[in-house]
Predicted model as a PDB file, atoms N, CA, C, CB and O in Angstrom, pLDDT in the B-factor column:
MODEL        1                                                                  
ATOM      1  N   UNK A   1       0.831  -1.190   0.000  1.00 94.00           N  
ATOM      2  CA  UNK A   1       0.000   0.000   0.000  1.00 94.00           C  
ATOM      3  C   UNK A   1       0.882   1.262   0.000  1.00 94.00           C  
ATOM      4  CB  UNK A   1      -0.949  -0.006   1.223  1.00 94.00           C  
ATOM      5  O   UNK A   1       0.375   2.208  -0.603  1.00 94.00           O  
ATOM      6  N   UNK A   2       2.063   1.475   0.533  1.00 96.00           N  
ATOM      7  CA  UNK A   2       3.126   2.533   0.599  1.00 96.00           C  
ATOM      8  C   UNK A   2       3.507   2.550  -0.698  1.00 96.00           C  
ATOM      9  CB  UNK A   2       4.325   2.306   1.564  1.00 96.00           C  
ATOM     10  O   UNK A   2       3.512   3.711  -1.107  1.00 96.00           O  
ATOM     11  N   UNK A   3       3.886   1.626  -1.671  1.00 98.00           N  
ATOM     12  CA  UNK A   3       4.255   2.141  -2.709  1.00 98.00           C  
ATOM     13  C   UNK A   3       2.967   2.766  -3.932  1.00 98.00           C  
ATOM     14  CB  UNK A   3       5.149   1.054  -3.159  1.00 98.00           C  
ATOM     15  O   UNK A   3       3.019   3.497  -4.921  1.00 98.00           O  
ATOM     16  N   UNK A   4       2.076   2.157  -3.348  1.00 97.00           N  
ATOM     17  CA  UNK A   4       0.648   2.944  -3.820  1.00 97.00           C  
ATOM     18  C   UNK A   4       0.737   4.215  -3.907  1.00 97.00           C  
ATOM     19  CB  UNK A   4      -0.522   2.801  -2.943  1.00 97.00           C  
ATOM     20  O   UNK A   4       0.645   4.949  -4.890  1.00 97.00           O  
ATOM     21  N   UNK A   5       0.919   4.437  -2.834  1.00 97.00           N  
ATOM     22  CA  UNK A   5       0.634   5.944  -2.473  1.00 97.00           C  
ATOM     23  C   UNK A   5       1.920   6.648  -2.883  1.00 97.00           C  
ATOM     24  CB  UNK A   5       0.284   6.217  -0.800  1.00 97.00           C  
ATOM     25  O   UNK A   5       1.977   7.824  -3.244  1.00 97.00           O  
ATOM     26  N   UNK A   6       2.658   6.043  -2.816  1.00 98.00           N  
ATOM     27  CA  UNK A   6       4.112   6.906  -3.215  1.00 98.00           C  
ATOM     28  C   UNK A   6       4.117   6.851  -4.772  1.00 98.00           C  
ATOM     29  CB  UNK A   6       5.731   6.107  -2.551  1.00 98.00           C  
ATOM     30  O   UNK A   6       4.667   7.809  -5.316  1.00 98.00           O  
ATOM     31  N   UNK A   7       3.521   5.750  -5.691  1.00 97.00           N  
ATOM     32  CA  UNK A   7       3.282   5.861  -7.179  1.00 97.00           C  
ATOM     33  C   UNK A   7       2.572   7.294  -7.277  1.00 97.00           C  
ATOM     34  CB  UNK A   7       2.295   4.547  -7.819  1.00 97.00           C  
ATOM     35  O   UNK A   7       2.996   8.149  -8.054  1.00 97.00           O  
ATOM     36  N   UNK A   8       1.525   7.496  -6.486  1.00 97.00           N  
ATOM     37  CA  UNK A   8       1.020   8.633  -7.085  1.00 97.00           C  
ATOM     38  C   UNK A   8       1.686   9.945  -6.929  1.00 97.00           C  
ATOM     39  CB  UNK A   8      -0.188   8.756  -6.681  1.00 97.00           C  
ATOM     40  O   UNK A   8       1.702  10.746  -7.864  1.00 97.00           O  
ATOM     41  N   UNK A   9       2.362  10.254  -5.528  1.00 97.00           N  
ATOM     42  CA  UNK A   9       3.517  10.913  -5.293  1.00 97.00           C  
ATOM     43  C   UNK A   9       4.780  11.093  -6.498  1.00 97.00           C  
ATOM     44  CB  UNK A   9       3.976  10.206  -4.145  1.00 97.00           C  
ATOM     45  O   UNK A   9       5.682  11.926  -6.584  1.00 97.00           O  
ATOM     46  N   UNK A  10       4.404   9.917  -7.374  1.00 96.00           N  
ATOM     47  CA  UNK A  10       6.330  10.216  -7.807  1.00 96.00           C  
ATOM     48  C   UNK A  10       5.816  11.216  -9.186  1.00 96.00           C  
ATOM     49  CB  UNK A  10       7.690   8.168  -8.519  1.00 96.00           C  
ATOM     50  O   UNK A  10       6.766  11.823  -9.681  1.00 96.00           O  
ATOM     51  N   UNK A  11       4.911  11.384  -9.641  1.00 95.00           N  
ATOM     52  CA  UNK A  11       4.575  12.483 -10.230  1.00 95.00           C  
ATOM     53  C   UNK A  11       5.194  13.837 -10.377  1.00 95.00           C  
ATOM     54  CB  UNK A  11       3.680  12.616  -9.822  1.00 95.00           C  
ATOM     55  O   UNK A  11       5.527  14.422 -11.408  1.00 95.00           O  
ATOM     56  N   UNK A  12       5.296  14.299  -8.836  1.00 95.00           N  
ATOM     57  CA  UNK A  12       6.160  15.147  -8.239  1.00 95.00           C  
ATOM     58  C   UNK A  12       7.648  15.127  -8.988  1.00 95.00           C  
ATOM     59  CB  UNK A  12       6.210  14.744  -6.749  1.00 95.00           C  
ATOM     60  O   UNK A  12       8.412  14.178  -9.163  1.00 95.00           O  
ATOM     61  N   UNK A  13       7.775  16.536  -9.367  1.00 95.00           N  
ATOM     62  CA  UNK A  13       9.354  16.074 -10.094  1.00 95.00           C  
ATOM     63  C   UNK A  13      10.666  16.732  -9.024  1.00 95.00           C  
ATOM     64  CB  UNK A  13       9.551  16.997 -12.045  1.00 95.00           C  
ATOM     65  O   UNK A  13      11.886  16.693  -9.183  1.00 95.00           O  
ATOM     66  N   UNK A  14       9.764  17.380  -7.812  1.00 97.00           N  
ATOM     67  CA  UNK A  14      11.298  17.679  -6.514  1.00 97.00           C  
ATOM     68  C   UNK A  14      11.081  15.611  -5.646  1.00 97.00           C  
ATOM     69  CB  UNK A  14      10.571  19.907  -4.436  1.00 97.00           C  
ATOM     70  O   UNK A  14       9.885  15.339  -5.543  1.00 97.00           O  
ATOM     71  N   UNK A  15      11.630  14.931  -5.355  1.00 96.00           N  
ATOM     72  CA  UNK A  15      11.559  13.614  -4.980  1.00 96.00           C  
ATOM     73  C   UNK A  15      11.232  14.007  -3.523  1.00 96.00           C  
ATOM     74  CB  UNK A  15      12.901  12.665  -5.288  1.00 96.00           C  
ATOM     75  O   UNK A  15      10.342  13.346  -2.989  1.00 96.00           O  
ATOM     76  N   UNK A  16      11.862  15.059  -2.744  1.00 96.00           N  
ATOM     77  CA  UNK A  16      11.731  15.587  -1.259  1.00 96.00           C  
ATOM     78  C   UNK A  16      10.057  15.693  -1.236  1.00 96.00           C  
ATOM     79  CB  UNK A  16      12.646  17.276  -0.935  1.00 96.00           C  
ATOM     80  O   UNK A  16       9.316  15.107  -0.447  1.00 96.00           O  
ATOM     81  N   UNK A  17       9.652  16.638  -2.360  1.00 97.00           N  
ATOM     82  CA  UNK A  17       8.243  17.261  -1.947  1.00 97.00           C  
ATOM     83  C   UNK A  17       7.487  15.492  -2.200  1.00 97.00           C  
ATOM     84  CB  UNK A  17       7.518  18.960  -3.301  1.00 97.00           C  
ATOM     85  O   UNK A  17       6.549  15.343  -1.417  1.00 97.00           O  
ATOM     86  N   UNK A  18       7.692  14.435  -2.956  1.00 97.00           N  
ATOM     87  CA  UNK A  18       7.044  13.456  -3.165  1.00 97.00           C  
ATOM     88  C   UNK A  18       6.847  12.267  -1.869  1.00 97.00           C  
ATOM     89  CB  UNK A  18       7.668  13.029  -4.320  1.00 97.00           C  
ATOM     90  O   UNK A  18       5.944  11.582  -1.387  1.00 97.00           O  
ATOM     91  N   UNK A  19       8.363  12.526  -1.659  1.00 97.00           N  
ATOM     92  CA  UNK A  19       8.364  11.495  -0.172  1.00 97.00           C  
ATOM     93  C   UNK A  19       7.384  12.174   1.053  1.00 97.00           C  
ATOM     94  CB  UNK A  19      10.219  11.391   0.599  1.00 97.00           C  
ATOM     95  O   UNK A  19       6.572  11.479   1.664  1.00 97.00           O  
ATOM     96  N   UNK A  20       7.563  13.539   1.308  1.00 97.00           N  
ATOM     97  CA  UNK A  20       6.852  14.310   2.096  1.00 97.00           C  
ATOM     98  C   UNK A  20       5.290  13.655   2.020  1.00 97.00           C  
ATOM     99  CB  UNK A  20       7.025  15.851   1.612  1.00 97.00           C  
ATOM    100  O   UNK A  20       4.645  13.076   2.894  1.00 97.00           O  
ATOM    101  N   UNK A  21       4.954  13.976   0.642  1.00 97.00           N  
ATOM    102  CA  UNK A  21       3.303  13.696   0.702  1.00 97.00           C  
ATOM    103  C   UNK A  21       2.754  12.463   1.270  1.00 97.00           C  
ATOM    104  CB  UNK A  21       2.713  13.676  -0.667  1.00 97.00           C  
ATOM    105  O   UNK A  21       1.725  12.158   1.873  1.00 97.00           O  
ATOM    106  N   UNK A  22       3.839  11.846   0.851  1.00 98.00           N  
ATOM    107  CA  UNK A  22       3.360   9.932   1.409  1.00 98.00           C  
ATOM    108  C   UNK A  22       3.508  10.203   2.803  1.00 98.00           C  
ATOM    109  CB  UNK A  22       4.652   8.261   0.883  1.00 98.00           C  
ATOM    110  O   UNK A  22       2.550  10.002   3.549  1.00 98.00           O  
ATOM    111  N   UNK A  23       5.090  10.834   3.446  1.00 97.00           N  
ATOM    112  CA  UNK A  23       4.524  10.677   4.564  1.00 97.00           C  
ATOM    113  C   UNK A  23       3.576  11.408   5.801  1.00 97.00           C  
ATOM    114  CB  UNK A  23       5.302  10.403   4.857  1.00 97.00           C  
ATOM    115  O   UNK A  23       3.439  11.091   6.982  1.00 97.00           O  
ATOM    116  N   UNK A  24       2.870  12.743   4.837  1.00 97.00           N  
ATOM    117  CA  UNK A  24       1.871  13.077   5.191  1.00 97.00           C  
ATOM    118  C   UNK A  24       0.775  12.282   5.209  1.00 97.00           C  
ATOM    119  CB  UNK A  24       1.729  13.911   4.707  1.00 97.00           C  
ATOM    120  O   UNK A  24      -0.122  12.214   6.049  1.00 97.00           O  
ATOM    121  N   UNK A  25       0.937  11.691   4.202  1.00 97.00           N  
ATOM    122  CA  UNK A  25      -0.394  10.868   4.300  1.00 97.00           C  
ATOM    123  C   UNK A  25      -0.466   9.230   5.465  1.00 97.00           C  
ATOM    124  CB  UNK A  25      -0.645  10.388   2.491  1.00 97.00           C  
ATOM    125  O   UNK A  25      -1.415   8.998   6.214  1.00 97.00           O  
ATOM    126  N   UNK A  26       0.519   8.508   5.347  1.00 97.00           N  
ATOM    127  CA  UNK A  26       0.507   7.744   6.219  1.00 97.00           C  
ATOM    128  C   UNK A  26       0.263   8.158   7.280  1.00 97.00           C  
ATOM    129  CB  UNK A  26       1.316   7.203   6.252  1.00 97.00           C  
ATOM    130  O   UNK A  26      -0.728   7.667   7.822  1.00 97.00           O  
ATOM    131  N   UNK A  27       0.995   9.163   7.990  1.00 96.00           N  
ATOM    132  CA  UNK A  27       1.065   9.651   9.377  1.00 96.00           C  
ATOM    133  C   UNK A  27      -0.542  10.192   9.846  1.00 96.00           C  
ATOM    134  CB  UNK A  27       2.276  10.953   9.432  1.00 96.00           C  
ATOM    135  O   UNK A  27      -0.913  10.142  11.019  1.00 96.00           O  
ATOM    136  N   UNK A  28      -1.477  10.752   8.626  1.00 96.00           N  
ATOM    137  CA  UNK A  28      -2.656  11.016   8.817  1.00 96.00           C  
ATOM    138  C   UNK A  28      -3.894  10.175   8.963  1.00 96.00           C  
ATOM    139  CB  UNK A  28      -2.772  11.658   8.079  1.00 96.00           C  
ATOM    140  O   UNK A  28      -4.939  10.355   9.589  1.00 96.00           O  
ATOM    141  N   UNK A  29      -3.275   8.786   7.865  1.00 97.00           N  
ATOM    142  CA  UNK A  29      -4.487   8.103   7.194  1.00 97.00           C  
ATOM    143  C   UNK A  29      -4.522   6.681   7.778  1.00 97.00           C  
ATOM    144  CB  UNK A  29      -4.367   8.059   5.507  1.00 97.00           C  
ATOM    145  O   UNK A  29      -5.474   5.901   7.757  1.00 97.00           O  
ATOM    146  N   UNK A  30      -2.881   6.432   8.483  1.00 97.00           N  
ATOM    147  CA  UNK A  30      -2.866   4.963   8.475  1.00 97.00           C  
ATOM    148  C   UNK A  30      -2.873   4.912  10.028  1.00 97.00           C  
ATOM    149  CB  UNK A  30      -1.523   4.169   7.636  1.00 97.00           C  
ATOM    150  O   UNK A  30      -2.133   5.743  10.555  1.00 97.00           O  
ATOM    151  N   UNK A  31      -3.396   4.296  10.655  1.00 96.00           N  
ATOM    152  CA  UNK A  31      -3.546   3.794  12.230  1.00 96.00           C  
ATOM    153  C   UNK A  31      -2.183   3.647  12.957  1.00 96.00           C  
ATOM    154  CB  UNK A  31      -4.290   2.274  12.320  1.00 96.00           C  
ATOM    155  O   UNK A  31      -1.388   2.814  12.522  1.00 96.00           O  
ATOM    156  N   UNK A  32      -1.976   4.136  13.654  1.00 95.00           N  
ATOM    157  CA  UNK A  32      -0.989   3.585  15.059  1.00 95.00           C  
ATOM    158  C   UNK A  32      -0.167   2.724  14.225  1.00 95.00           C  
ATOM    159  CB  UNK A  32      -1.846   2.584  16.540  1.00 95.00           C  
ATOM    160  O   UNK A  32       0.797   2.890  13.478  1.00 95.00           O  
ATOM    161  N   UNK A  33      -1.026   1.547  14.687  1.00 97.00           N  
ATOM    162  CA  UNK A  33      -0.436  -0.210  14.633  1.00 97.00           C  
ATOM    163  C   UNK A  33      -0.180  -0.612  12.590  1.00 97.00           C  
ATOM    164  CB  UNK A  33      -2.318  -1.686  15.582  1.00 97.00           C  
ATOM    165  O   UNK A  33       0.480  -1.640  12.438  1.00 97.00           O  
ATOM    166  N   UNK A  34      -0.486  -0.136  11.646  1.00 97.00           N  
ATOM    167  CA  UNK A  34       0.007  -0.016  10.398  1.00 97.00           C  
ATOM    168  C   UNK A  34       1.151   0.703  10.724  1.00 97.00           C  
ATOM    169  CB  UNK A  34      -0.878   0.589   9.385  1.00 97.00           C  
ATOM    170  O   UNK A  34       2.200   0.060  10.737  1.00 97.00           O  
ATOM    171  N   UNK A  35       1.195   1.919  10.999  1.00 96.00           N  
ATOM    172  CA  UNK A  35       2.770   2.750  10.870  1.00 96.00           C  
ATOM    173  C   UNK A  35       3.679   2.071  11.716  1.00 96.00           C  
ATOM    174  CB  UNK A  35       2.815   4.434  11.402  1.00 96.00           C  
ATOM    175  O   UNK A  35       4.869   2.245  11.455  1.00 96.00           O  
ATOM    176  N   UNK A  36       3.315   1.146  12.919  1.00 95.00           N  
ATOM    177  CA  UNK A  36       4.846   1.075  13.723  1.00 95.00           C  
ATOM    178  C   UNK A  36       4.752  -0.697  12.673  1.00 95.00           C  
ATOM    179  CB  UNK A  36       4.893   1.099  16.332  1.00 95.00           C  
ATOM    180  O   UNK A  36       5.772  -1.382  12.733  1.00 95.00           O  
ATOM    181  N   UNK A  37       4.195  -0.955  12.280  1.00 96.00           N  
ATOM    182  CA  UNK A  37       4.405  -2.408  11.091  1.00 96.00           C  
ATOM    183  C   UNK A  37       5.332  -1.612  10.078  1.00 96.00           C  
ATOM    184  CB  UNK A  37       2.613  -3.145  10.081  1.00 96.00           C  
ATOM    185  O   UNK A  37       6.555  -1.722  10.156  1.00 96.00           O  
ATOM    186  N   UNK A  38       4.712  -0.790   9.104  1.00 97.00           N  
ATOM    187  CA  UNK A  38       5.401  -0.075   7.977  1.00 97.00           C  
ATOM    188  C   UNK A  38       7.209   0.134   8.436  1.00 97.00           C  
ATOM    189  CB  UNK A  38       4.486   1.590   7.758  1.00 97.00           C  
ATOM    190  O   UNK A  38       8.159  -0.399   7.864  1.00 97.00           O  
ATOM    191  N   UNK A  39       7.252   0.982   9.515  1.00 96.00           N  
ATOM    192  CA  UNK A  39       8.586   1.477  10.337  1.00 96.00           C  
ATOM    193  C   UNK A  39       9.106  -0.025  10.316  1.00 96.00           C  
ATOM    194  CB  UNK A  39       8.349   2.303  12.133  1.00 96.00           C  
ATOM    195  O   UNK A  39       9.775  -0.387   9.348  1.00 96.00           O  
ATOM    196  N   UNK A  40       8.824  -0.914  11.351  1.00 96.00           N  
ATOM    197  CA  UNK A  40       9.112  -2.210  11.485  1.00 96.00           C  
ATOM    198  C   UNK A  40       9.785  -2.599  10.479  1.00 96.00           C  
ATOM    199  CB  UNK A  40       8.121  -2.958  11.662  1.00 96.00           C  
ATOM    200  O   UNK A  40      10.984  -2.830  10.638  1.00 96.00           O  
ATOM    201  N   UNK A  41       8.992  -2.814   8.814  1.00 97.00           N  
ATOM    202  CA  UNK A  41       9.483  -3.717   8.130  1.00 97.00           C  
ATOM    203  C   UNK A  41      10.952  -2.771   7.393  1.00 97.00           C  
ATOM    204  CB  UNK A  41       8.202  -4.366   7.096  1.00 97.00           C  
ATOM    205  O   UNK A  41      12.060  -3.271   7.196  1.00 97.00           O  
ATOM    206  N   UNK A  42      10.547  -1.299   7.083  1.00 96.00           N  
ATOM    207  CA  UNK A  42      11.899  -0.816   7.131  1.00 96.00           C  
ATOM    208  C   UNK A  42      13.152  -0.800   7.575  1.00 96.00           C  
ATOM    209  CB  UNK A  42      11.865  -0.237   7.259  1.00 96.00           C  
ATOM    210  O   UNK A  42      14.153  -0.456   6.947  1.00 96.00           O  
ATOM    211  N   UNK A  43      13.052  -1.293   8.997  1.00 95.00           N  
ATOM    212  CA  UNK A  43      14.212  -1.826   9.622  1.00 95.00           C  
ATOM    213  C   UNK A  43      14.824  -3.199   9.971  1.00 95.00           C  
ATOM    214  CB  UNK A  43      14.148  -1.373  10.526  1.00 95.00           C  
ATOM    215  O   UNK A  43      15.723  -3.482  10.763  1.00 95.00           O  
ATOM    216  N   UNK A  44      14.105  -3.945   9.181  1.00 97.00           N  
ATOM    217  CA  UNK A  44      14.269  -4.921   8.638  1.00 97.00           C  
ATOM    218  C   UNK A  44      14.600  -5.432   7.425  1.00 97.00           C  
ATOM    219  CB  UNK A  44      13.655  -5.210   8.846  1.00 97.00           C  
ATOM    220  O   UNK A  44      14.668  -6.623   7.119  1.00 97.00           O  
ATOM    221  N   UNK A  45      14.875  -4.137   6.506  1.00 97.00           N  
ATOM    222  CA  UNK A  45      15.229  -4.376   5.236  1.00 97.00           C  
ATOM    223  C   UNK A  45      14.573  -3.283   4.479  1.00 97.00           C  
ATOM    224  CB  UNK A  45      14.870  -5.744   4.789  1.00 97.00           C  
ATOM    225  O   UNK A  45      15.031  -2.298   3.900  1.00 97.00           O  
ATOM    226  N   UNK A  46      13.413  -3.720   4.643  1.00 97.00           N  
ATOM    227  CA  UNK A  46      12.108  -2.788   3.976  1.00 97.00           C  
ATOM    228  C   UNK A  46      12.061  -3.462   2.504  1.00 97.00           C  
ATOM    229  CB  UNK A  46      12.453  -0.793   3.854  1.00 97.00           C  
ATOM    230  O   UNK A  46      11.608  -2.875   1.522  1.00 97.00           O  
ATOM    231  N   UNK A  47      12.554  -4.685   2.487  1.00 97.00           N  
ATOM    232  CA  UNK A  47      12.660  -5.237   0.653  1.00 97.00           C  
ATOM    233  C   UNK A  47      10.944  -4.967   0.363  1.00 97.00           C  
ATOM    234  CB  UNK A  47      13.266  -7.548   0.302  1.00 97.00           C  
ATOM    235  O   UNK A  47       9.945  -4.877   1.076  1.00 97.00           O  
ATOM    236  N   UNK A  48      11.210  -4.905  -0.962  1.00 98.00           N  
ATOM    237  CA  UNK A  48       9.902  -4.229  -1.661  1.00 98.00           C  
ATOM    238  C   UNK A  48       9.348  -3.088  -2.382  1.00 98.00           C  
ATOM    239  CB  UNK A  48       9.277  -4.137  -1.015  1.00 98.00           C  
ATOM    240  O   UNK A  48       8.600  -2.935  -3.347  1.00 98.00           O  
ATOM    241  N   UNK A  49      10.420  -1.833  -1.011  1.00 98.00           N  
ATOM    242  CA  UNK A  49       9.508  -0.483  -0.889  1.00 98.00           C  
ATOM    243  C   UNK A  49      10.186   0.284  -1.869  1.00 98.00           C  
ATOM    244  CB  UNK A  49       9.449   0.341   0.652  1.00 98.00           C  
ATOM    245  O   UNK A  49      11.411   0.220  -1.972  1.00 98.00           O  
ATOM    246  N   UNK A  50       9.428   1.069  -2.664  1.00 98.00           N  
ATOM    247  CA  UNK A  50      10.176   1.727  -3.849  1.00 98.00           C  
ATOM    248  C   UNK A  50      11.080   2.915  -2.820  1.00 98.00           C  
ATOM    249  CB  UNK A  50       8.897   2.531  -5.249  1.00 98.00           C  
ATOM    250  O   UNK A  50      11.186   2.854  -1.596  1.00 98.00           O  
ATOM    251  N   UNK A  51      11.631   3.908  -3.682  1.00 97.00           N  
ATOM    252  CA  UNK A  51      12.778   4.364  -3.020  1.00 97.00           C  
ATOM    253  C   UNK A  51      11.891   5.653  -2.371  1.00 97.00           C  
ATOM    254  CB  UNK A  51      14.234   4.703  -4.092  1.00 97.00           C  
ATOM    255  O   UNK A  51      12.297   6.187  -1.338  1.00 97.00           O  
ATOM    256  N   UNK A  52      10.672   6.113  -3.029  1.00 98.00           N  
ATOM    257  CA  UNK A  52      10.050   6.877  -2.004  1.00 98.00           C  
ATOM    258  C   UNK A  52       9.022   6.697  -1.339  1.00 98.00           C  
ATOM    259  CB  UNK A  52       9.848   7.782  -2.303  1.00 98.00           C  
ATOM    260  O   UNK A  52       8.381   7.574  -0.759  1.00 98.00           O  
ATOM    261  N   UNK A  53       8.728   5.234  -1.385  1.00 98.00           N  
ATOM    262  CA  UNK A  53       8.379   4.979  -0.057  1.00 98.00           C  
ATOM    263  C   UNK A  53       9.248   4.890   1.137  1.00 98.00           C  
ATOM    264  CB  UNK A  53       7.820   3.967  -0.096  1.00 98.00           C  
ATOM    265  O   UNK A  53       8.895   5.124   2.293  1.00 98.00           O  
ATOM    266  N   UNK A  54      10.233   4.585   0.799  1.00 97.00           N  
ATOM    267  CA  UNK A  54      11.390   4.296   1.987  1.00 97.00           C  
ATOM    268  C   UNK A  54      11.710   5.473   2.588  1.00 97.00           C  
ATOM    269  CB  UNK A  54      12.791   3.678   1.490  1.00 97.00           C  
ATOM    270  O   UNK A  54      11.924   5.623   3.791  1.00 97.00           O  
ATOM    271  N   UNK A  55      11.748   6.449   1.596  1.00 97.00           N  
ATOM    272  CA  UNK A  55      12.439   8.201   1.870  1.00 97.00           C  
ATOM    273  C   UNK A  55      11.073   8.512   3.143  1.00 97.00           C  
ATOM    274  CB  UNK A  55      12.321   9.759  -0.182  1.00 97.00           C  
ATOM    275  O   UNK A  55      11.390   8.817   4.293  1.00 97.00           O  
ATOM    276  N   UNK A  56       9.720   8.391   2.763  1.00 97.00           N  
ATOM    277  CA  UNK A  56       8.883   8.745   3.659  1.00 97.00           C  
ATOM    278  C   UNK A  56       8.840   7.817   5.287  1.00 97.00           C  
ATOM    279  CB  UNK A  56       7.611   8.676   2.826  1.00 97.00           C  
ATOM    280  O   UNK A  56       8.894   8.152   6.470  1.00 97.00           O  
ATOM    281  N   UNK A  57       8.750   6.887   4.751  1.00 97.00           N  
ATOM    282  CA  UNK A  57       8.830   6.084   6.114  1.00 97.00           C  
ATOM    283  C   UNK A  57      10.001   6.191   6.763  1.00 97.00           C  
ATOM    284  CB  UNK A  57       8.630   4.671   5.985  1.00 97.00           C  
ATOM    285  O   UNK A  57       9.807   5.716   7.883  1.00 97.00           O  
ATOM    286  N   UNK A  58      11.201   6.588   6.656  1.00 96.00           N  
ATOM    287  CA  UNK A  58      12.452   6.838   7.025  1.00 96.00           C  
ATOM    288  C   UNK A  58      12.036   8.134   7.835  1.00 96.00           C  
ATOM    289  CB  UNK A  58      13.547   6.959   5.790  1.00 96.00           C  
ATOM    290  O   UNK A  58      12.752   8.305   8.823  1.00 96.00           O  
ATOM    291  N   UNK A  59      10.969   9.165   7.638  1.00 95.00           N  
ATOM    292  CA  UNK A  59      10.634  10.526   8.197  1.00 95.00           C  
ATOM    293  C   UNK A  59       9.884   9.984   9.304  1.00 95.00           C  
ATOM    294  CB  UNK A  59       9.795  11.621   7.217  1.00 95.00           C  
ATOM    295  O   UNK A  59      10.056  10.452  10.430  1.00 95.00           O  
ATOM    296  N   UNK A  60       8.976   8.938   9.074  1.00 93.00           N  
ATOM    297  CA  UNK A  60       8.419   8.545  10.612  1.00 93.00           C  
ATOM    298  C   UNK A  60       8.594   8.053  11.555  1.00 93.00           C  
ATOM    299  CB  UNK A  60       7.783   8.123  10.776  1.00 93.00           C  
ATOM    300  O   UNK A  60       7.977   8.049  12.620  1.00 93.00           O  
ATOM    301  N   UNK A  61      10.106   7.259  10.979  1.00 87.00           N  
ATOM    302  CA  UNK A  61      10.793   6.593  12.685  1.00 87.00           C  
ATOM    303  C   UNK A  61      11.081   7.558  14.047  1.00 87.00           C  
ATOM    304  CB  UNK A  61      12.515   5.952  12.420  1.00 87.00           C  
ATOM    305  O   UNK A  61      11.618   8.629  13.761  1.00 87.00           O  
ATOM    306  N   UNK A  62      10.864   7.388  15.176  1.00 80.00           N  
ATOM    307  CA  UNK A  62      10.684   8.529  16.260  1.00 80.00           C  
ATOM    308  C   UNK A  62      12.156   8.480  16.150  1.00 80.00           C  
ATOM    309  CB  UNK A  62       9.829   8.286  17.909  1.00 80.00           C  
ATOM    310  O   UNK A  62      12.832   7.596  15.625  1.00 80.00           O  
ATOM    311  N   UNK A  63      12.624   9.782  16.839  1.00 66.00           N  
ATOM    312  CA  UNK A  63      14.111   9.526  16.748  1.00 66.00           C  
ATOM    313  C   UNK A  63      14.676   9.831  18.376  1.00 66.00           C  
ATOM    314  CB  UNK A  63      14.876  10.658  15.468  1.00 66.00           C  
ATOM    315  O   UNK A  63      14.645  10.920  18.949  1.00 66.00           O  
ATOM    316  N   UNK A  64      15.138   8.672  18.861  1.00 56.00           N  
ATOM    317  CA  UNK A  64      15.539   7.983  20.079  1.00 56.00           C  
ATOM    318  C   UNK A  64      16.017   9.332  20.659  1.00 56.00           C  
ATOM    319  CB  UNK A  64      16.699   6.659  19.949  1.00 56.00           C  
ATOM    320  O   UNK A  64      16.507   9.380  21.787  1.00 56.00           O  
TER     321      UNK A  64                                                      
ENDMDL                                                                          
END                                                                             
């Protein structure tokens, strides 16, 4: 579903303003327990996630 949303994002021709939107939108749209999964599988590899999905979800890890 992240690279969903980031397909429609990559439209965007600055890549910053594209990752931003996704992770506006996750942080708005997707529940608690989806985002700390999403974060999760990123730090685990994140195999799959196109490169701006990764750029966005990389903005939502809390930072220790």
């Amino acid at each position: 579903m992240a690279n969903d949303i980031a397909a429609f994002f990559d439209s965007e021709a600055d890549k910053t303003v594209a990752a931003e939107g996704v992770r506006f939108h996750i942080s708005r749209y997707w529940e608690p327990r989806m985002r700390r999964q999403i974060i999760a599988h990123l730090q685990t590899g994140g195999d799959g996630l196109t490169q701006t999905a990764r750029s966005a979800i990389e903005k939502l890890v809390p930072v220790a």
